[in-house]
C-alpha positions in Angstrom: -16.3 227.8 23.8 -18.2 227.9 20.5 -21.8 229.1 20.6 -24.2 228.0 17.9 -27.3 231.0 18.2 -30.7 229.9 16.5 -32.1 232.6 14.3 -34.8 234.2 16.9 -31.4 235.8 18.4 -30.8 237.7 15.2 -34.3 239.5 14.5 -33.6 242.5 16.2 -31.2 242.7 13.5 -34.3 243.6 11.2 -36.2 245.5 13.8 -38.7 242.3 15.0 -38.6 242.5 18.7 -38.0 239.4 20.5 -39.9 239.3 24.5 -38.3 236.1 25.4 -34.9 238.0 25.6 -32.6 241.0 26.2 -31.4 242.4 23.2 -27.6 243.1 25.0 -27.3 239.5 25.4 -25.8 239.4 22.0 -23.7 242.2 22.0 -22.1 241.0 25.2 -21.7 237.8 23.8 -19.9 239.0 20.8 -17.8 241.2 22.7 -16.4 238.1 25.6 -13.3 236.8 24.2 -14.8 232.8 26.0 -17.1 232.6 23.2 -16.7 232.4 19.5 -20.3 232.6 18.2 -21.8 230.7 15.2 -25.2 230.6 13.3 -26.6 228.6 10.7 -26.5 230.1 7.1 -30.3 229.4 7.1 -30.4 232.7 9.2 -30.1 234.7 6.1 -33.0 233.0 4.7 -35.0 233.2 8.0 -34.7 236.9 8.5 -35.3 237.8 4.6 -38.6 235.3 4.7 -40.1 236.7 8.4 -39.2 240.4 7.2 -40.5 240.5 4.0 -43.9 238.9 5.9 -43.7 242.1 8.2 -42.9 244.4 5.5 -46.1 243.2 3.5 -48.1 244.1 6.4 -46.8 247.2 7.0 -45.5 246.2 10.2 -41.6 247.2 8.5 -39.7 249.2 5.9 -37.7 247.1 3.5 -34.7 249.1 4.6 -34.6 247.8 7.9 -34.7 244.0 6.6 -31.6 245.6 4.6 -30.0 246.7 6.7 -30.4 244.2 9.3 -29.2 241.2 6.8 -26.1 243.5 5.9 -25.5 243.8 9.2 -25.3 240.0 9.8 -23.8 239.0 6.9 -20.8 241.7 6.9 -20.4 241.0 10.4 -17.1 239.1 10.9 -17.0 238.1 14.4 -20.3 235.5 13.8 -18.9 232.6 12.0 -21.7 231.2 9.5 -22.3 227.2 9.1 -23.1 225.8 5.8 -26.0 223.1 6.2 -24.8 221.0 2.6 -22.8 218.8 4.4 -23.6 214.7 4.5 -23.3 214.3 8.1 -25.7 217.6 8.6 -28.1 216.5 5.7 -28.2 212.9 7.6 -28.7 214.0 11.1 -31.7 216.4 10.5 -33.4 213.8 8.7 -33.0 212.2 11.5 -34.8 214.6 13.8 -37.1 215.4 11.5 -38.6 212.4 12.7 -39.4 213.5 16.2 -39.9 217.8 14.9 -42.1 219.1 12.3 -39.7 222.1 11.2 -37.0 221.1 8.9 -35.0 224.7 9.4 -34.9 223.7 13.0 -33.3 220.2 12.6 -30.7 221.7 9.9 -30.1 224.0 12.9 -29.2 221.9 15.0 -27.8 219.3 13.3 -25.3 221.9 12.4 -25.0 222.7 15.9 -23.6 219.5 17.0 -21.0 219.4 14.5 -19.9 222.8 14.9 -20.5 224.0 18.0 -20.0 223.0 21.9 -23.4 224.5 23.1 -26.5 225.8 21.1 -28.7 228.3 22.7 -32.6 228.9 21.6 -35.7 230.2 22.6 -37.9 226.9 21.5 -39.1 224.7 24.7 -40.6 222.1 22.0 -36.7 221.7 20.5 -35.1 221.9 23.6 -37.0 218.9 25.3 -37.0 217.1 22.5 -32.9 217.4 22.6 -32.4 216.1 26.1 -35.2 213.2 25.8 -35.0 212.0 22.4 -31.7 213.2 21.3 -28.7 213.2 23.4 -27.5 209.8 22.1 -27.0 211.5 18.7 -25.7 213.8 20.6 -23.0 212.1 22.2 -21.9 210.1 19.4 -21.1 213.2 17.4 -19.7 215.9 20.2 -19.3 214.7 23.7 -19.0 218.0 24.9 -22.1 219.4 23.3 -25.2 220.8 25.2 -28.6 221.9 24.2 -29.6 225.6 26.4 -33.0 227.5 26.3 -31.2 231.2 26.8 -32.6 231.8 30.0 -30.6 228.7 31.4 -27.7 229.5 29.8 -27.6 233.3 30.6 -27.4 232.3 34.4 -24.3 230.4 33.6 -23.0 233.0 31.5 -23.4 235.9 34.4 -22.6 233.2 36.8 -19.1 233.2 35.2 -19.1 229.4 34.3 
């Protein structure tokens, strides 16, 4: 099963804690041979912009946000989506309609072309994808599902 993270999942990588999750979650999921994981390339970009933010209030050291992006980008087991295609350029203008943040509906736009499930922490996205969405959906991946990581870590430790 391909897995298409959204970028909250990836700023522990820069040491920016995240509440709304457990930071093994990842590690596990990288390490189960069911999954192959994706991201956006927009990740990159995320991280840099939100880390530089923390490290000009002295919340962080540049060398974590350094470390943190090598870390991702080196890292070969995480498969990284362009957003430049048509199909990916069309569908988040799409759902930029319905969603304010543009980064989000590259996201998932990618998601559905890529991916079988996409897993975030945003409730506003989320609902949006099962009540404006899933026609789009459907069109472009049958298969593909839209899970706040809570919902989809009780599958994932159910074993389904």
């Amino acid at each position: 099963m391909k897995i298409f993270l959204d970028s909250s999942f990836f700023f522990p990588l820069i040491s920016i804690d995240v509440k709304e999750f457990n930071k093994q979650f990842i590690s596990d999921l990288l390490k189960d041979k069911r999954f192959e994981i994706l991201r956006s390339e927009l990740v990159t970009f995320e991280l840099s912009a939100k880390g530089t933010q923390y490290v000009n209030e002295d919340l962080l050291a540049i060398e974590d946000v350094i470390e943190g992006l090598n870390a991702l980008i080196y890292n070969s087991t995480i498969q990284v989506v362009p957003i430049y295609y048509s199909e990916i350029q069309m569908l988040a203008a799409l759902f930029r309609r319905n969603h304010s943040d543009f980064i989000d509906c590259l996201t998932l736009a990618s998601a559905i072309h890529y991916s079988d499930a996409f897993i975030t922490l945003d409730r506003s996205l989320e609902k949006k994808s099962i009540s404006i969405w899933t026609q789009n959906f459907k069109e472009i991946n049958k298969e593909f599902s839209v899970f706040l990581w809570k919902d989809f870590t009780k599958q994932y430790h159910s074993g389904k």
